[in-house]
N, C-alpha and C positions, 0 to 999 in steps of 0.2 A: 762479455759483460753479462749480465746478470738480470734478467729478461725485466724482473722484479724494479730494479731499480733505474731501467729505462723508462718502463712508462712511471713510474712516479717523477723522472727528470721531468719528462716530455707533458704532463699535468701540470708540473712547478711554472713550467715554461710556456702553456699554454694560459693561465689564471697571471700571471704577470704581463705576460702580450697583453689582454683584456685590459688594464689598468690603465698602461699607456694608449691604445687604441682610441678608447673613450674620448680623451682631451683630445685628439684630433680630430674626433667627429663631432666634437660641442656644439659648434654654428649651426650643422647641419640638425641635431638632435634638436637644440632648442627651436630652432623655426618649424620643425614639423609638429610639435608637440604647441605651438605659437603661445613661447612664453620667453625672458629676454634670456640672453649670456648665463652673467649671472644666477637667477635662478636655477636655471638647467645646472651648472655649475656646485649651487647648494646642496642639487635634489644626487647629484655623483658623490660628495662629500658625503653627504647621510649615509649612504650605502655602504661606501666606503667605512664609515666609521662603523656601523652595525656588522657588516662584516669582521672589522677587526676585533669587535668586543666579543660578538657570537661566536667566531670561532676556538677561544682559548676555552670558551664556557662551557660548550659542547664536547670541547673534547675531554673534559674533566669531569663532565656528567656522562660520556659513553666510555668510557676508558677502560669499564670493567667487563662492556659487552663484547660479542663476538667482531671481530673488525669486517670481517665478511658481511655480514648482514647491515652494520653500522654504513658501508658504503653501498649497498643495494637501498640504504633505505633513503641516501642521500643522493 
């Protein structure tokens, strides 16, 4: 296989583990941070959404740069 397209699996696959991960650390995130369920909850949403919006954006305002340096700089 194709050295190239392991580690982009094992990045896909690492950035998705994270997603899930989160929602079973809720209880514990929000009591340390002492704010309820919930909230902690909205503050994963946000991200989540900024993430999803930022990234289609980003990648359509670097698309023309070198990708080498786009991902050193990220």
């Amino acid at each position: 296989m194709d050295k190239r397209i392991f580690w982009l699996a094992l990045g896909s696959f690492a950035i998705s583990t994270e997603g899930f991960v989160i929602s079973s650390l809720l209880p514990d995130i929000a009591s340390d941070a002492g704010i309820s369920v919930p909230l902690a909850g909205s503050l994963i949403t946000a991200f989540a959404l900024a993430y999803a919006i930022g990234a289609p954006v980003l990648a359509t305002l670097t698309g023309e740069w070198d990708r080498r340096r786009v991902i050193l700089w990220t």
